[in-house]
C-alpha positions in Angstrom: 2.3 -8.7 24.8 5.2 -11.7 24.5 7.2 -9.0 24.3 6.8 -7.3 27.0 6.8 -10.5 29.2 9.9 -11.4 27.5 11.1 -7.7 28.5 9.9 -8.7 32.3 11.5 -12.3 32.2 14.6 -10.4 31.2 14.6 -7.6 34.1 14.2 -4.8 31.2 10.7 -3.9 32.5 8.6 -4.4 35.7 4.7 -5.1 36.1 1.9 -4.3 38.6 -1.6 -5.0 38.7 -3.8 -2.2 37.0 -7.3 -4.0 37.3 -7.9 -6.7 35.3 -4.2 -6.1 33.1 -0.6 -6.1 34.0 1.0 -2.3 33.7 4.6 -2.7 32.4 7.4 0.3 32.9 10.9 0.4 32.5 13.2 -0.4 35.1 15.8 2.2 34.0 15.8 5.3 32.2 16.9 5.8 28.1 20.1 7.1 29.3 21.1 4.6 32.6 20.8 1.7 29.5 22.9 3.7 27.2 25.5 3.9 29.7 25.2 0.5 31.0 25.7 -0.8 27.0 28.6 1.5 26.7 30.5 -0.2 30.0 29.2 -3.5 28.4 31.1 -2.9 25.1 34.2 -1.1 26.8 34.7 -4.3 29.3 34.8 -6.5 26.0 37.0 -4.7 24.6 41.0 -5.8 23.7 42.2 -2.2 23.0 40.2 0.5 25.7 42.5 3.1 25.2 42.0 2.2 21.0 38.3 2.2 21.5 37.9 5.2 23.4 40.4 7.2 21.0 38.1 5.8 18.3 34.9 6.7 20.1 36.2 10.5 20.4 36.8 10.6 17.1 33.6 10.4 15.9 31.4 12.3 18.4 30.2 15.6 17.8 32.9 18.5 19.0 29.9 20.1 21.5 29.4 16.2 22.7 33.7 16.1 23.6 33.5 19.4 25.2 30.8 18.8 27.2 32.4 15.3 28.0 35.7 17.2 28.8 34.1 19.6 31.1 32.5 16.3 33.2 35.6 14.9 33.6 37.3 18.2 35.2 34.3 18.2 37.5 32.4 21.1 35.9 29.4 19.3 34.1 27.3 22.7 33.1 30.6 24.4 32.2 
């Protein structure tokens, strides 16, 4: 429970009254805070073009296809 209130202090979850209780969901999805953490480490970094370069290295050939595809506007390919 102090976790999850921490959560909600935090903005990470929201709560409504269910009865007697508090019901806690998240305010984004698995994947909008995946993406949001990537932009957070990009904007930090010295060298974005290095850590990008770096990143593509090291994700699966399928994954930098599929990324590829996105970015020429054809995201089922």
């Amino acid at each position: 429970m102090t976790i999850l209130v921490r959560l909600c202090k935090k903005g990470h979850v929201e709560r409504h009254r269910d009865g007697r209780a508090y019901a806690y969901h998240p305010v984004q999805t698995r994947e909008q805070h995946a993406a949001a953490r990537m932009r957070e480490v990009l904007s930090t970094a010295g060298d974005r073009p290095a850590v990008l370069s770096s990143f593509l290295a090291t994700i699966d050939p399928a994954d930098r296809a599929q990324l590829r595809r996105m970015l020429q506007g054809r995201p089922d390919g």
